[in-house]
N, C-alpha and C positions, 0 to 999 in steps of 0.2 A: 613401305619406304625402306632406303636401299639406306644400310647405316656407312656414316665415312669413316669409319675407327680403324679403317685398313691404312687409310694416308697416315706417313710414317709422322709426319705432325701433329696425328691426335692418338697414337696409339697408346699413349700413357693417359688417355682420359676418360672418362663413365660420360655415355649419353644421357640424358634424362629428356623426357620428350612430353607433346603436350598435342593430344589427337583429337582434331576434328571437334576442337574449341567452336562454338555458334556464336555467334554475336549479330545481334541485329545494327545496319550500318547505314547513313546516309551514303551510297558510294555510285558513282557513276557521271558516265557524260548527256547520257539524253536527258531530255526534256524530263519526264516520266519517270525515270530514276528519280531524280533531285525532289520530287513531291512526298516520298515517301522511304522508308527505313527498304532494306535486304536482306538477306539471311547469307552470312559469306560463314564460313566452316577457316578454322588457322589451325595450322599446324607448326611446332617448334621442335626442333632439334637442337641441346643446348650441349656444347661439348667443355666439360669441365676437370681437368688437370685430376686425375684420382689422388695426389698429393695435397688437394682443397678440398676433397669429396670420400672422403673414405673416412666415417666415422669410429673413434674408439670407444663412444661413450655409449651409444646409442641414442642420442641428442640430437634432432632438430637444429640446434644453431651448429652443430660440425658440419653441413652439408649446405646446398642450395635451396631452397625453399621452393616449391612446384608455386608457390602464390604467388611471387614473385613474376611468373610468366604470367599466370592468369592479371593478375594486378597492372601492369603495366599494358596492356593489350586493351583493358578495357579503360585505361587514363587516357589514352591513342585514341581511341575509338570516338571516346565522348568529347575529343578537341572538335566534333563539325564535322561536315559535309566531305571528302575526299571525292575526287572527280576517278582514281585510277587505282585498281589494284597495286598495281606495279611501286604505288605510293606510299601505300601502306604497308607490304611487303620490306619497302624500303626503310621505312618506318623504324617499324618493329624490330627487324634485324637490327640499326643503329640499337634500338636501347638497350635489347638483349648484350652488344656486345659491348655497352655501356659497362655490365656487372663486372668487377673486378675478377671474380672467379671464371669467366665463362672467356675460352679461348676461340672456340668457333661457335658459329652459329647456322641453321638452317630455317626458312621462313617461307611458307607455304600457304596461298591465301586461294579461296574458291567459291566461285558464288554457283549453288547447286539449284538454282533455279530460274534461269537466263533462258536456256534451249529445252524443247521439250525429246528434244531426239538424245542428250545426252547425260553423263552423271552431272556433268559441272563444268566448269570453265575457269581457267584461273594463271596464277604465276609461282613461283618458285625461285630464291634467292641465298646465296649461300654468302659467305661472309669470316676471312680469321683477322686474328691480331697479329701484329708484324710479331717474328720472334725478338726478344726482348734481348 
């Protein structure tokens, strides 16, 4: 994954990232989908101001907490049934840019067991905050 930290908007910020998260998902339009769970893989890209991110103490609470992605992904997940990637993509990137600390965000969702000729299938959604 290609990082954005060269946009002159995030270049004062530490990415912090979240790869090829699994979650089992009720997600889909067909028939066959909606009977049973998925295996869809997320990926997060959280772009956080190094002036909120850059600890002096060596403490956990001076920084963004990686649960915090985990955590929120699977409170999204366990809301039900999703008929659309592109849904939950959309999703996720909302809460993620919910955090006060977090300026942009990246959101990558992929279901690696759709086709058998390929890795996976999936979307990708990017997301900033207006500058303040």
């Amino acid at each position: 994954m290609q990082s954005l930290l060269t946009n002159p908007s995030l270049m004062d910020c530490r990415r912090l990232f979240l790869r090829d998260y699994e979650v089992w998902i009720n997600i889909g339009v067909h028939d066959f989908e909606k009977k049973g769970e998925q295996r869809v893989k997320i990926n997060v890209d959280l772009y956080v101001p190094l002036a909120l991110s850059t600890p002096t103490a060596d403490k956990l609470d001076e920084v963004l907490d990686y649960d915090f992605i985990r955590r929120t992904i699977t409170e999204r997940v366990k809301r039900g049934h999703i008929h659309l990637q592109e849904t939950l993509a959309d999703d996720v990137l909302k809460l993620m840019l919910a955090h006060p600390n977090v300026r942009a965000a990246r959101v990558a969702t992929e279901k690696p067991d759709v086709y058998p000729d390929c890795d996976a299938v999936g979307c990708e959604v990017f997301g900033m905050k207006e500058a303040a």
